[in-house]
MARRONU-469093 format. One record per residue (C-alpha): residue in one letter; residue number from 1; x, y, z. Coordinates in nm, 2 decimals, padded with zeros to 4 digits. Last residue first. Example, Ala and Ser with C-alpha at 12.3 -4.5 7.8 and 13.67 -1.06 7.14 Angstrom:
<recs>
REC   nunu   nuse        X        Y        Z
REC      S      2    01.37   -00.11    00.71
REC      A      1    01.23   -00.45    00.78
</recs>
This chain:
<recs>
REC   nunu   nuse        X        Y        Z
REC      X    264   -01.66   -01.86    00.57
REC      X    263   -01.39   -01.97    00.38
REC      X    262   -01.27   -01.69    00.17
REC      X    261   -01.30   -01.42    00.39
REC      X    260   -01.16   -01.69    00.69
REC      X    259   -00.86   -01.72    00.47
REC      X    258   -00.79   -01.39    00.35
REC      X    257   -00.87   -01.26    00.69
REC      X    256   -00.56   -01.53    00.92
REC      X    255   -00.31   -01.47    00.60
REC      X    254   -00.37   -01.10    00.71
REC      X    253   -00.26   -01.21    01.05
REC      X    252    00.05   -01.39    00.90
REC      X    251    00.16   -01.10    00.66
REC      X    250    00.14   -00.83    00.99
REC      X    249    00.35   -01.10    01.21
REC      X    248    00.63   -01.06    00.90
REC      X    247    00.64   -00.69    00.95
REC      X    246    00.66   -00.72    01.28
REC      X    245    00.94   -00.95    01.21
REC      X    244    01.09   -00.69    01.00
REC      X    243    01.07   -00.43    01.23
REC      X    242    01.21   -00.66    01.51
REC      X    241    01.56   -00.79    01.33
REC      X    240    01.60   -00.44    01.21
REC      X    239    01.62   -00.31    01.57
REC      X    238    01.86   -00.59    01.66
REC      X    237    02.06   -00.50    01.38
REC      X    236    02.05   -00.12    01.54
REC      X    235    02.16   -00.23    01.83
REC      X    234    02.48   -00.48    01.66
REC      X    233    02.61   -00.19    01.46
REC      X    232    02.96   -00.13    01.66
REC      X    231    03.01   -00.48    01.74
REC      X    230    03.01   -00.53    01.29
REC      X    229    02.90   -00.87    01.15
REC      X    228    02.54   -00.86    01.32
REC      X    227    02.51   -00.58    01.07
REC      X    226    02.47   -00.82    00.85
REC      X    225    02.21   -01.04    01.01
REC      X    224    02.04   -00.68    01.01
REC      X    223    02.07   -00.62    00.62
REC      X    222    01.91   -00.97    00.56
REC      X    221    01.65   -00.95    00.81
REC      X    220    01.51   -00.57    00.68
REC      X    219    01.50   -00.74    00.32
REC      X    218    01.35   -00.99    00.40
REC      X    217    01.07   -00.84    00.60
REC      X    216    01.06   -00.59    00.33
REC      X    215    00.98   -00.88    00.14
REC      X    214    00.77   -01.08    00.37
REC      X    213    00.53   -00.73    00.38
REC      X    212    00.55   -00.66    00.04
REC      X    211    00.36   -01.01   -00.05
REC      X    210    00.13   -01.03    00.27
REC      X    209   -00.02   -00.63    00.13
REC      X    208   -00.06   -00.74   -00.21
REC      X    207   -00.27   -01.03   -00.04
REC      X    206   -00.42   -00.79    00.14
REC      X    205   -00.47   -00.56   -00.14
REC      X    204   -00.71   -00.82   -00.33
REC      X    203   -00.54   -00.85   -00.68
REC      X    202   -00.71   -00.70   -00.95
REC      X    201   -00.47   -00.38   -01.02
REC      X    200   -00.19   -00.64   -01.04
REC      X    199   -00.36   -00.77   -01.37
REC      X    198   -00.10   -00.67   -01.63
REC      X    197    00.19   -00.77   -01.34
REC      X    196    00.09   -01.13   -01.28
REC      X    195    00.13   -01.23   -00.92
REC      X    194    00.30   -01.53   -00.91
REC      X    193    00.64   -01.33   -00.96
REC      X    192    00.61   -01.17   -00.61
REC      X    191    00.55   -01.51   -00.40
REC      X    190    00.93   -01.60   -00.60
REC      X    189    01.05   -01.25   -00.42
REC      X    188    00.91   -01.36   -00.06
REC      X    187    01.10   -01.70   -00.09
REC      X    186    01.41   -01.50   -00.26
REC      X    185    01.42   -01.32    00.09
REC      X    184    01.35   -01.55    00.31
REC      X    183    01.65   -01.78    00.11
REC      X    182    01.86   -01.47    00.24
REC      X    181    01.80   -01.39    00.54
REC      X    180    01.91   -01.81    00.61
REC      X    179    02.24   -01.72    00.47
REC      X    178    02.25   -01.40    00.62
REC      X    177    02.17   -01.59    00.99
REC      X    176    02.39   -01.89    00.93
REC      X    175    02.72   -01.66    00.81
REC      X    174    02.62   -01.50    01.19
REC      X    173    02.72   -01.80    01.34
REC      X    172    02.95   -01.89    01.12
REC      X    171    03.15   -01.55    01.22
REC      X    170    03.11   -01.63    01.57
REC      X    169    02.93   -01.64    01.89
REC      X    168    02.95   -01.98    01.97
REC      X    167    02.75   -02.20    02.21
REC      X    166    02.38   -02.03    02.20
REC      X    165    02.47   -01.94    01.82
REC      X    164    02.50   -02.26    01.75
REC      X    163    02.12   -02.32    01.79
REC      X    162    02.03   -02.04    01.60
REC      X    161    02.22   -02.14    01.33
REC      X    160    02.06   -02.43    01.32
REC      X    159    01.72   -02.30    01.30
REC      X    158    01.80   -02.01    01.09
REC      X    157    01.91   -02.30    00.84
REC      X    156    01.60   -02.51    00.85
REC      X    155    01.38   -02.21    00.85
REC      X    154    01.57   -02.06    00.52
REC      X    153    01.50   -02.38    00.37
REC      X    152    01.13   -02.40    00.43
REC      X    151    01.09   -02.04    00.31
REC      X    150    01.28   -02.15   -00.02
REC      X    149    01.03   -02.41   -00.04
REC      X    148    00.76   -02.19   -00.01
REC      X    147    00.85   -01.97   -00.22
REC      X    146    00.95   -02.24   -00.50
REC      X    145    00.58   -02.36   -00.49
REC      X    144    00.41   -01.98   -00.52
REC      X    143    00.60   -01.96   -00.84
REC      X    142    00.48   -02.29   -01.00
REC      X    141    00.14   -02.28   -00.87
REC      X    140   -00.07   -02.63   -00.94
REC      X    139    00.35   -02.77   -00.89
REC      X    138    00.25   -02.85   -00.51
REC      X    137    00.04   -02.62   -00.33
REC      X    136   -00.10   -02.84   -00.06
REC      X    135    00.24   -02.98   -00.01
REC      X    134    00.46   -02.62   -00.01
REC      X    133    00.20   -02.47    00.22
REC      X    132    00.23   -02.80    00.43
REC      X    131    00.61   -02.75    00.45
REC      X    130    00.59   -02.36    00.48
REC      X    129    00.41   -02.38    00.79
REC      X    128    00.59   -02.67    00.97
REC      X    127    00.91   -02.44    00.91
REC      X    126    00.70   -02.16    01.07
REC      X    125    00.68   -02.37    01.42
REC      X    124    01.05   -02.46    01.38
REC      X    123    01.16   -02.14    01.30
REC      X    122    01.00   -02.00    01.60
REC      X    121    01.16   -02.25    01.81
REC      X    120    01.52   -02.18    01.72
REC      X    119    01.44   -01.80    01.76
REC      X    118    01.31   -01.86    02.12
REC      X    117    01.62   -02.02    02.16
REC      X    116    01.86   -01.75    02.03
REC      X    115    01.65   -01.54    02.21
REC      X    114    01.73   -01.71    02.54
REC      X    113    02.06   -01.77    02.47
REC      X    112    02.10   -01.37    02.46
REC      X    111    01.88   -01.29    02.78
REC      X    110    02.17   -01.15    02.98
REC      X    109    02.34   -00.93    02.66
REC      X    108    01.97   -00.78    02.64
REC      X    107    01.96   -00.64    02.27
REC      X    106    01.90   -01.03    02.13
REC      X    105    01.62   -01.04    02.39
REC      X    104    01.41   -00.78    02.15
REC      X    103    01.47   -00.99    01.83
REC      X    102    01.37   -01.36    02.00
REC      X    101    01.05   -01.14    02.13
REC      X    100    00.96   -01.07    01.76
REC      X     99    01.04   -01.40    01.61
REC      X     98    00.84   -01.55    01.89
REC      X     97    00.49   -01.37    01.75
REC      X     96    00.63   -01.45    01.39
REC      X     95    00.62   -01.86    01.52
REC      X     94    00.30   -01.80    01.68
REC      X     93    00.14   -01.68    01.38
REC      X     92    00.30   -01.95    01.16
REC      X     91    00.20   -02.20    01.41
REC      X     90   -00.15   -02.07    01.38
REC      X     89   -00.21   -02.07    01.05
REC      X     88   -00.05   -02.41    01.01
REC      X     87   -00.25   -02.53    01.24
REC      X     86   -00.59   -02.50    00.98
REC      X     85   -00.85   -02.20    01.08
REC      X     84   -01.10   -02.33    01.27
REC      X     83   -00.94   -02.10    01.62
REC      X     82   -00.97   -01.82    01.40
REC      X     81   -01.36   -01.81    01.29
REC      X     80   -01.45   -01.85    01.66
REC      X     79   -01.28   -01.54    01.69
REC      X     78   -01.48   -01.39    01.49
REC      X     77   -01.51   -01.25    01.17
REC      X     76   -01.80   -01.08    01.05
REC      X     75   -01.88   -01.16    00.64
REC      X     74   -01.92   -00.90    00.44
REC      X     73   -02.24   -00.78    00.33
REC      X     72   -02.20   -00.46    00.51
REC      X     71   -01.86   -00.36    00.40
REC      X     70   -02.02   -00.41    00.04
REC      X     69   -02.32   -00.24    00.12
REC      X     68   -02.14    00.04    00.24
REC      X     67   -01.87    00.06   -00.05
REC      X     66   -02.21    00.03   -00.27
REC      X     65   -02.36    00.35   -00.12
REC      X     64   -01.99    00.54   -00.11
REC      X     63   -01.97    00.45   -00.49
REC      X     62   -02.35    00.61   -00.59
REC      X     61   -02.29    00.89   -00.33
REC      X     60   -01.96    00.98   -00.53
REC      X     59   -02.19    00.94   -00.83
REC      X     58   -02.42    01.18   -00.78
REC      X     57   -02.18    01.40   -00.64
REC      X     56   -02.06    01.45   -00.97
REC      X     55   -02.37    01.47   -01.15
REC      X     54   -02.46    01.77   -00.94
REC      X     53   -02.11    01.90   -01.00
REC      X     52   -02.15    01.89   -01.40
REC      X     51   -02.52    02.00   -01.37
REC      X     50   -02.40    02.33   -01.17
REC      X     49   -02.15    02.37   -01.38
REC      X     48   -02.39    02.35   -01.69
REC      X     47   -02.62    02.61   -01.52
REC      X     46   -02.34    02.83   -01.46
REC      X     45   -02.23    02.85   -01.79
REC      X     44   -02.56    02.90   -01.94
REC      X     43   -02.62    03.19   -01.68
REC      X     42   -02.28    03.33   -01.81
REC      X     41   -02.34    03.28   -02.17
REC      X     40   -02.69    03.45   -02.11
REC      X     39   -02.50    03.73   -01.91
REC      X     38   -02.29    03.75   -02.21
REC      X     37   -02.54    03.80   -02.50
REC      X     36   -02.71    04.05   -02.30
REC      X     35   -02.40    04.24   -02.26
REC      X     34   -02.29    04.23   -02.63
REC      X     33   -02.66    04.32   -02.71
REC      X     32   -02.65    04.62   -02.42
REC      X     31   -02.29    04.67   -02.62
REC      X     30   -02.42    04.69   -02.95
REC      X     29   -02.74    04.89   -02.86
REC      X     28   -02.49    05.15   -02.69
REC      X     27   -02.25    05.13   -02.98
REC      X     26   -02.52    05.22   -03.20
REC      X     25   -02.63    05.50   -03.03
REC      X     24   -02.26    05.66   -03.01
REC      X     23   -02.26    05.62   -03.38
REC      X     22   -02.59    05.80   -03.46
REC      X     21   -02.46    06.08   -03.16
REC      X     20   -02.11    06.10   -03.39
REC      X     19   -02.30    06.09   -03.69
REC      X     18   -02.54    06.40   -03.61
REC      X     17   -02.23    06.57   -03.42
REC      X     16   -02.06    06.65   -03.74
REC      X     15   -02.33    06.78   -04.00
REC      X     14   -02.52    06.94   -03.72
REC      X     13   -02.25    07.15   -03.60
REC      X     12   -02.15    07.24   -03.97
REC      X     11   -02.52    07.37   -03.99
REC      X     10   -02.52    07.57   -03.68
REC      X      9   -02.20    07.74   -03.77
REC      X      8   -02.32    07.81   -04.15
REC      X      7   -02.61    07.97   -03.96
REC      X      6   -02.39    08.18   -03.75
REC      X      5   -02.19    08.28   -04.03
REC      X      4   -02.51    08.40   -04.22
REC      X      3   -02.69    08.57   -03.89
REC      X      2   -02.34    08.78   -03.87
REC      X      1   -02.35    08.89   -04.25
</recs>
């Protein structure tokens, strides 16, 4: 009786840890499948990542080769290169240059009339500028035309009213200087709308560069010879008067590459 039970033990063991152990195998091969299957995704993954970045760095060495061999086959400027640029270079230059030291006298109460002078000049020399840039243009570029004409005027006025300024200091005096601001202003704006928007990504970003410079320079001259308006503001219209004929210095010496790139 006690063998019997223990044999129907034995058997009922069998019966339910035989498919548990056949089970438990199976999920063993499954999961060394399952494993192998990932470590081959893994390598697979790698291996394409590896391509990828490979490829990558490829072709960054591919652009920083022809940058080099671009920079290299450009042509060295010298100084020699400057001084065959045409005068109108140069007096636009020189006029920016004066522009700047005009601005700093202006804060010196003592050296006043001298700025105002230095001013008067300045527009002269970048009046004879904008009168031969406006001749060689001509109507071939509509846009580019009107900017320069609009430069010549403002010149013309910021030339007299620099030269009253040095006997009056008053609110026509001043009037002169926005007015003048002002036609700089719509001159660099006009230079904007010859560049045509769909294909701004092909201009040469030193031309971009001469374009936002003359307008901020504009802009900077208009809000300072407004300023001028109020005693209490006058320093920092000074101030504004300089940025923005550094600003204006920076257009003319790129003028100075563009030309010799082209050129020579």
């Amino acid at each position: 009786m006690h063998k019997s039970r223990n044999k129907n033990k034995n058997d009922t063991y069998k019966e339910v840890c035989t498919p548990i152990k056949k089970t438990r195998k199976k999920d063993t091969e499954i999961g060394t499948i399952l494993k192998k299957e990932d470590s081959f995704t893994l390598k697979k993954s790698n291996s394409e990542n590896f391509k990828a970045l490979t490829k990558k760095k490829s072709l960054s060495f591919d652009k920083s080769k022809k940058l080099q061999k671009k920079v290299s086959n450009m042509p060295k400027i010298t100084m020699v290169n400057f001084f065959k640029c045409p005068l109108a270079y140069h007096t636009n230059f020189l006029g920016t240059i004066l522009f700047i030291i005009g601005s700093v006298f202006f804060i010196f109460s003592n050296l006043y009339i001298s700025g105002c002078l230095i001013f008067a000049l300045a527009c002269l020399l970048c009046l004879y500028s904008n009168v031969i840039g406006a001749t060689n243009i001509r109507l071939k570029r509509k846009n580019e035309f009107l900017g320069f004409i609009f430069y010549t005027i403002g010149c013309l006025i910021f030339t007299v009213g620099s030269i009253y300024s040095c006997f009056k200091d008053d609110y026509y005096a001043v009037g002169s200087f926005i007015i003048g601001s002002l036609f700089f202003l719509i001159g660099a704006i006009f230079f904007f709308f010859s560049i045509k928007i769909r294909k701004i990504n092909l201009v040469n970003y030193k031309i971009l560069t001469v374009f936002v410079s003359n307008f901020i320079g504009g802009v900077l001259f208009t809000v300072g010879s407004i300023f001028f308006l109020y005693s209490h503001l006058y320093i920092e219209a000074c101030f504004l008067f300089i940025i923005g004929s550094v600003l204006f210095t920076l257009a003319t010496w790129l003028d100075y590459i563009i030309y010799i790139n082209d050129t020579f």
